[in-house]
C-alpha positions in Angstrom: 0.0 0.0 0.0 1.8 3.3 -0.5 2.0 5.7 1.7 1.1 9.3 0.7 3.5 12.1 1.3 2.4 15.1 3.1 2.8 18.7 1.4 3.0 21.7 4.0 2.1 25.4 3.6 4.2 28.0 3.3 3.1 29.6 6.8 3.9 26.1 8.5 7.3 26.1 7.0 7.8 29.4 8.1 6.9 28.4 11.6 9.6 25.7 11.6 12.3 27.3 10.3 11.7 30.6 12.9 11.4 28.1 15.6 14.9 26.7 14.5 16.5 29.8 14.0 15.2 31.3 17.2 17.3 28.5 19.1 15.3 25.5 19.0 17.2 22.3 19.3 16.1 20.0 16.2 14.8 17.3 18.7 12.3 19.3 20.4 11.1 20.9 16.6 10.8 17.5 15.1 8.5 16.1 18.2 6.2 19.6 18.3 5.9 19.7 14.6 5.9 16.1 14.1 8.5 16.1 10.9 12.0 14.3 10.5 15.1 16.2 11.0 16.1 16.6 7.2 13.1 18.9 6.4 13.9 21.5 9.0 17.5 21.4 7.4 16.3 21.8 4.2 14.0 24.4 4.4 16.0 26.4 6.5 18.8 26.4 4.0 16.1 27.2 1.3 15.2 30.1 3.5 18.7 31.4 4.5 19.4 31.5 0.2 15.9 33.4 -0.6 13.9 34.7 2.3 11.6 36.4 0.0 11.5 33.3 -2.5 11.3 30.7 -0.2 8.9 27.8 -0.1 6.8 28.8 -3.4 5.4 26.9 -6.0 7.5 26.5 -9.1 5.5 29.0 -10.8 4.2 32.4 -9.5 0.2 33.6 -9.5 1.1 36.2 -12.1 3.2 33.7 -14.3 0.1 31.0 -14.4 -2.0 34.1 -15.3 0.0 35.4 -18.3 0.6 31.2 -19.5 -3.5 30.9 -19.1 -3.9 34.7 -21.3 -1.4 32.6 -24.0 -3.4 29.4 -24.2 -6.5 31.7 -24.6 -4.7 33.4 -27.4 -3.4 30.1 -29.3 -6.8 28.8 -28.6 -8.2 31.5 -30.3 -5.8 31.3 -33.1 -6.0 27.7 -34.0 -9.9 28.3 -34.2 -9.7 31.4 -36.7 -7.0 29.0 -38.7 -9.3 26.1 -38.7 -12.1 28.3 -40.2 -9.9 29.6 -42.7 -8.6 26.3 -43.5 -12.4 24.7 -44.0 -13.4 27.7 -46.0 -10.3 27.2 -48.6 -10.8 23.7 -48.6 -15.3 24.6 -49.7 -13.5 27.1 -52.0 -11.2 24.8 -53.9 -13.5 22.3 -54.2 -16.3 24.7 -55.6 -13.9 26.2 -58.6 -12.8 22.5 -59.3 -16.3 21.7 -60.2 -16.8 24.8 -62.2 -13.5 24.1 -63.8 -14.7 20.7 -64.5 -17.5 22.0 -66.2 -15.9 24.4 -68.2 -13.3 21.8 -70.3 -12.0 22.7 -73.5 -14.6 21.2 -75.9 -17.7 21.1 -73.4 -21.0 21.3 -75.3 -21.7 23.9 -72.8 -23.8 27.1 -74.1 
């Protein structure tokens, strides 16, 4: 049976890492927050390189906006193409039966 891993919030990593850095011996963390060791280590290192960058997603709110605006946009371009393409395709195959009836030595009046 697998086991599911746990994900933590930003504000609950923040609470660990303060409670390290304020003096707290990993022991006592590890019991009150109920994590191993390694994680306190690692996102206190993760803090101590980016406080402000720290513990977010791997893509910002504004980034997923401006990707969801582009998929709108190619959306919307791969439908106008699709129209053009169908109306080309009713086109040609209109003048070639006009074409067809319009041969060099047709009987037509």
């Amino acid at each position: 049976m697998p086991v599911s891993r746990r994900r933590f919030s930003k504000d609950f990593k923040l609470k660990v890492v303060h409670a390290y850095l304020s003096g707290g011996s990993i022991g006592e963390i590890t019991r009150q927050f109920d994590i191993h060791a390694n994680l306190i280590y690692k996102w206190t290192q993760e803090y101590q390189n980016n406080p402000e960058g720290a513990f977010r997603g791997s893509a910002t709110s504004d980034e997923v906006q401006t990707n969801e605006q582009r998929i709108a946009e190619l959306e919307r371009l791969v439908g106008r193409i699709t129209l053009e393409n169908d109306f080309l395709k009713k086109a040609l195959k209109h003048a070639k039966t006009i074409l067809a009836h319009d041969k060099p030595g047709s009987t037509k009046q």
